[in-house]
N, C-alpha and C positions, 0 to 999 in steps of 0.2 A: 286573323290579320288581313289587311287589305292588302292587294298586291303591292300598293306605293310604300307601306310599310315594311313587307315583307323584306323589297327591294333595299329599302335604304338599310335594313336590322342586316341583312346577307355581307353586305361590303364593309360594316361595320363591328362582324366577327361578335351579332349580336345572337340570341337563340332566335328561331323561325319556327313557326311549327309545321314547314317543309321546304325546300330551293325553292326557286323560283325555276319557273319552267317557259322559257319564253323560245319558237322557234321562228323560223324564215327561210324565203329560199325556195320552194317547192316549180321546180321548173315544171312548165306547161305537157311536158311528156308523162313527166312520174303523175299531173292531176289525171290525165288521158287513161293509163294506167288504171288506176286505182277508182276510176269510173268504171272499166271493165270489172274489175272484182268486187264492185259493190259501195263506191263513192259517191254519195247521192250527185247528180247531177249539177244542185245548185251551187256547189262547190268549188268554184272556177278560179279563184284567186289565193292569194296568201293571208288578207284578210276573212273572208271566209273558212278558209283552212283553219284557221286558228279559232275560230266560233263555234267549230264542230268539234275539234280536239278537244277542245277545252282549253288551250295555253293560254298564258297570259300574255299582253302584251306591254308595251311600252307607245308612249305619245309623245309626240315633240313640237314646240312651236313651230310654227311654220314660217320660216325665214327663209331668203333666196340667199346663198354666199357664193353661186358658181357664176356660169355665163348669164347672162339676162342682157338682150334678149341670147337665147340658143339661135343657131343654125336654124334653117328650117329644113326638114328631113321632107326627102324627096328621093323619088327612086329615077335613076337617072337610063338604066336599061335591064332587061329582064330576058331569061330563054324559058327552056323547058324546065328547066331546075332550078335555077336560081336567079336573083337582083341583084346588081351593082346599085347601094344607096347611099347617101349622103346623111349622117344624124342629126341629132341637134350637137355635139359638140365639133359637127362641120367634119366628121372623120368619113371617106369614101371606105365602101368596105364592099363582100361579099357573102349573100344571106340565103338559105335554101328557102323558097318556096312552100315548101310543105310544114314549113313552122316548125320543126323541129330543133328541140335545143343543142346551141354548139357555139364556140367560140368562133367571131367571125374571123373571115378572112379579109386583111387589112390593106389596103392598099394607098393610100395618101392621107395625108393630115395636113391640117391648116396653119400650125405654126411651125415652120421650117428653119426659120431664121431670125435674125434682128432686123432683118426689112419688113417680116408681117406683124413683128409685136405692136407696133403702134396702132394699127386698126382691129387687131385682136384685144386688145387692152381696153378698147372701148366698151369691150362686154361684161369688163371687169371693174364698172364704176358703181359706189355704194350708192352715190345719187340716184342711179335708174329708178324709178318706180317699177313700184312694184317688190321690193326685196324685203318690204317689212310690211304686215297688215296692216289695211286700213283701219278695221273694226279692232283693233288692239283691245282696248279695255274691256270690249266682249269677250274677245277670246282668253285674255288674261284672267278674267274669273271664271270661266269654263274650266281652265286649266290649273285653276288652284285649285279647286274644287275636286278636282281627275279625282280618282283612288287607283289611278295606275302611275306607275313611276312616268315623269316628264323630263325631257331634256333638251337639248341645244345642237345643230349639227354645227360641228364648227371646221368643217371642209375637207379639206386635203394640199397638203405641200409638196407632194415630188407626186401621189397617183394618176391626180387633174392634169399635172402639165406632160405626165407620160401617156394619158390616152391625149392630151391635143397634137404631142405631136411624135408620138411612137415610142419603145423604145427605145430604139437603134436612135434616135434624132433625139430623147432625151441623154443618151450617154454619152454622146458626141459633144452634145452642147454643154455636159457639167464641164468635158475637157476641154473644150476650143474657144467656147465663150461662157466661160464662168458667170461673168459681172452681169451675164442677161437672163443668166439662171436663178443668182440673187437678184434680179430685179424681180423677176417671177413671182418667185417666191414672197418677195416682202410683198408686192400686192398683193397678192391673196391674203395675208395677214392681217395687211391695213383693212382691206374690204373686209372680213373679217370682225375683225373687233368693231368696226364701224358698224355691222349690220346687226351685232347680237347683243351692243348695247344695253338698250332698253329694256331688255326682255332679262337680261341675265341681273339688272338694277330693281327690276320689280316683281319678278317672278320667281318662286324660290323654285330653284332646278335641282332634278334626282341627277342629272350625269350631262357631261359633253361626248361627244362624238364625232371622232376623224372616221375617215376611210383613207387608209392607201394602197393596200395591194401591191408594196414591192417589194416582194421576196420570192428567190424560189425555193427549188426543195432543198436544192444546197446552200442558202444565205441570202442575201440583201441584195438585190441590182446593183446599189449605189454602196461604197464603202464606209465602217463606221467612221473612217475621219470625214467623209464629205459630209456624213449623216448629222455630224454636232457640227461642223462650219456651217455648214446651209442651211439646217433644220432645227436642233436643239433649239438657238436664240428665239427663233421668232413660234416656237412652240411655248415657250416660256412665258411670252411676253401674251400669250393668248390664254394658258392657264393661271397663270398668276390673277389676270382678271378673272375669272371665274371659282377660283377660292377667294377672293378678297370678297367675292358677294357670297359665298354660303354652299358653292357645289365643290365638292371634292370628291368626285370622282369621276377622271373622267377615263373612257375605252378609245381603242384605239381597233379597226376593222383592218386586219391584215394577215391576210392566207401566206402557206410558203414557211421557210422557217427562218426564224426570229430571233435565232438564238444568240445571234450578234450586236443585234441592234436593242435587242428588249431592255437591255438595261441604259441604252441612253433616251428611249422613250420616259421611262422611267425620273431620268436623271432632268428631263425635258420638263416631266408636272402630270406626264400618261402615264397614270397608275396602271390602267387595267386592261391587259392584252386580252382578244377576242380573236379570231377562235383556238388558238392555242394548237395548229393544225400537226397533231401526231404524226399524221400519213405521210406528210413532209419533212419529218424529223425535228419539231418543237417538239421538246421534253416538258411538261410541266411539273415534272419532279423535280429536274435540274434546274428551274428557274426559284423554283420552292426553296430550293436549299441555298441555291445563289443571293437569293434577293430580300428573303423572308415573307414577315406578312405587309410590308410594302408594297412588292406588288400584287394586285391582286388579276385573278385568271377565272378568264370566262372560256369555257369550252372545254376544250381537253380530251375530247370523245373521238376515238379513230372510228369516223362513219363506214370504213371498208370494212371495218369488223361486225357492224351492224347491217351492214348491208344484208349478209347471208341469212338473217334471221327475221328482215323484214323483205320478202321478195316483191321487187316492183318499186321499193323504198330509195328515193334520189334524196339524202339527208345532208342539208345544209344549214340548215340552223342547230347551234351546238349550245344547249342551254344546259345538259348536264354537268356539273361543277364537279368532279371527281375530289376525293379528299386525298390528304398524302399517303394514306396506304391503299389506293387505289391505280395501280399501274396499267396507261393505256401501252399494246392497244388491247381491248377488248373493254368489258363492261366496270362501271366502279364497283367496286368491291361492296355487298351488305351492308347497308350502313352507313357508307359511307358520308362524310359533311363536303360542303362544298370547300373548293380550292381557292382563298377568296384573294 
């Protein structure tokens, strides 16, 4: 099988003659790492990482649905240790020096209120060039052609607007000014479906792809009734396009646990939760039995339990699909089929 078959027989609880095994993630310290123990050299990225492993990958059209233009990322002061920098999504922060990975330290964001949205929103028009190739119909048969699975990034609704403007300043504003929260929101939706158009009309796609990142270990930032007022509709109205042309599956990138929300993703048109994070207390058992083979689950893999067995191993991409009798955390069980 080729991996684009492999991919689409997995979610479709058809035989494989193995999972698919696709990773990502490998922070610049675990390559540094595993240079010392014997990582050849030329091995500096996550694409390469994956060339020498062997895993498989995934391709995606290249569409722009966030800011365009970005911020332009500039370091604005610097000591012995560290930079105060500016990103592309215009976020000041603080960054060590010596390159080593870590969550930064944050200190201002660009959208604070309903007086900066209007010049922020500017970054949020579908019109900008640049958000869709020019050489379309080039890349369009490169990409039917792939024999790896191919998909669509189709954004983020609450993640984007919590790193533009923090946390703390995303939770404030679901509660004080809602209606600029749903203004937010439905732009990105409209920009959105505006930009993946074409691609999604003539390109047969293996998956769509959110990122949001709101959860933590005990539950969701935002609560599941803000989760269906603010997000279900305009998730809907983004998946529905994209089964009406032939992709039905789509994931959803969200660490933290899930276990609240997973079923109004679900209820949304997001089939397929990713990374299904144990360590945080997502069950993929419990959702198994909750939701059935509706939803389907990508990951599943407590990386703290594999840590001890691979030393020097920083494991973020979770491609093992554990099956229902395989209880994280630790490894799936013999045998086991994937959790689809």
């Amino acid at each position: 099988m080729t991996p684009r078959q492999r991919w689409n027989a997995v979610w479709h609880y058809q035989p494989v003659d193995h999972v698919p095994d696709i990773e990502f993630g490998y922070w610049d310290d675990t390559l540094r790492r595993w240079h010392a123990e014997g990582l050849p050299e030329w091995v500096t990225d996550n694409g390469k990482a994956d060339h020498f492993f062997g895993f498989e990958r995934r391709g995606g059209v290249p569409v722009n649905v966030g800011l365009l233009p970005g911020f332009e990322s500039r370091v604005l002061e610097e000591d012995a240790r560290h930079r105060v920098v500016v990103d592309g999504n215009g976020v000041k922060h603080v960054v060590f020096k010596d390159g080593h990975s870590s969550i930064p330290h944050y200190l201002d964001f660009p959208l604070k209120s309903r007086d900066d949205w209007p010049r922020f929103r500017e970054r949020l028009d579908p019109a900008t060039p640049g958000r869709f190739p020019d050489n379309w119909d080039e890349i369009k048969a490169a990409l039917a052609a792939a024999d790896h699975p191919v998909g669509v990034n189709l954004g983020s609704l609450y993640g984007w607007p919590r790193n533009w403007m923090g946390f703390e300043g995303a939770a404030l504003m679901m509660h004080d000014d809602p209606a600029l929260m749903h203004e937010i929101m439905e732009t990105i939706a409209t920009l959105t479906l505006s930009v993946i158009d074409r691609a999604v009309r003539e390109l047969r796609l293996d998956y769509g792809a959110y990122w949001e990142d709101m959860a933590f270990r005990n539950g969701p930032m935002i609560s599941p009734r803000m989760f269906e007022e603010f997000m279900v509709p305009r998730y809907k109205r983004i998946t529905d396009f994209v089964r009406e042309h032939g992709c039905d599956m789509v994931f959803v990138d969200c660490d933290g646990n899930i276990n609240d929300i997973a079923g109004l993703w679900l209820k949304a048109g997001v089939n397929c939760m990713f990374p299904v994070e144990v360590a945080a207390g997502t069950d993929p058992i419990a959702l198994r039995e909750r939701h059935g083979r509706e939803m389907l689950l990508m990951g599943g893999v407590n990386k703290r339990a594999l840590a001890p067995r691979a030393p020097g191993c920083l494991l973020s991409g979770l491609s093992v699909l554990p099956g229902p009798q395989a209880r994280c955390p630790g490894h799936p069980a013999p045998g086991a089929g994937p959790a689809r």
